[in-house]
N, C-alpha and C positions, 0 to 999 in steps of 0.2 A: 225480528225482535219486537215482545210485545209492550205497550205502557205498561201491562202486570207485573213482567219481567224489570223492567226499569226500577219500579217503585220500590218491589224488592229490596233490590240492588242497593240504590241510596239507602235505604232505611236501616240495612246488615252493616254496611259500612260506615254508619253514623253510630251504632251502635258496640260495634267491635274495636279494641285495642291494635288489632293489627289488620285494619283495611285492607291492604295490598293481598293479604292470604285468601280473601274471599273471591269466589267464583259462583256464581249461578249461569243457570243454564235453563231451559226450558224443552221440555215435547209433549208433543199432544198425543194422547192418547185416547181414543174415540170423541171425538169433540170436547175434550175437558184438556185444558192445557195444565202443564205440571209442571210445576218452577221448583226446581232442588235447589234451594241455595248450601254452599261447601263454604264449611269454615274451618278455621285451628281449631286442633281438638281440644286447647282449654280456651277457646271461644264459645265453644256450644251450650254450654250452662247460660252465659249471657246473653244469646238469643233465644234462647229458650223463655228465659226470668225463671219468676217463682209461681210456681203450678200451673206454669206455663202461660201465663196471663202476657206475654211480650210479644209468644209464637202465635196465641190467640189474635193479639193485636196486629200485626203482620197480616195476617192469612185476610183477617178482614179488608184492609188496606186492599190484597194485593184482588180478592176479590170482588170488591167496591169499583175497582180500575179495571179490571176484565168486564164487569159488565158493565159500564159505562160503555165501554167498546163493543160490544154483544155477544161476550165470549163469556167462557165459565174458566175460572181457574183455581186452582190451589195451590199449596207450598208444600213443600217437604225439605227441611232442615238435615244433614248430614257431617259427617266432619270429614277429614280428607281424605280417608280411607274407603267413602261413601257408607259408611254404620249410621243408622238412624241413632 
């Protein structure tokens, strides 16, 4: 498990109504690591925000902390059904 994945993690579940529902998860895929975070499907608007400025906010976060660590990462947001 990575610090990207971590940072994630708290940041979805500070942000969500219903914490307990969120999951992420990560895999690498050719040396880029890829955090899905999974939420309720009327959570996904609120990690998203508004034109996306939260999911923006995130992604940077979670790639600030990957490469701190010397890794590359990114996000991808889902709902439970895994639907972007």
């Amino acid at each position: 498990m990575s610090h990207a994945r971590d940072v994630a993690e708290v940041v979805v579940k500070a942000l969500v109504l219903q914490p307990e529902a969120v999951r992420v998860t990560e895999t690498d895929q050719r040396g880029l690591t890829v955090v899905e975070v999974f939420v309720a499907d009327q959570e996904l608007g609120r990690v998203i925000g508004r034109q996306g400025r939260t999911a923006t906010a995130i992604r940077t976060l979670v790639s600030a902390t990957a490469d701190r660590d010397g890794e590359k990462a990114t996000v991808e947001f889902r709902d439970r059904d895994g639907r972007r």
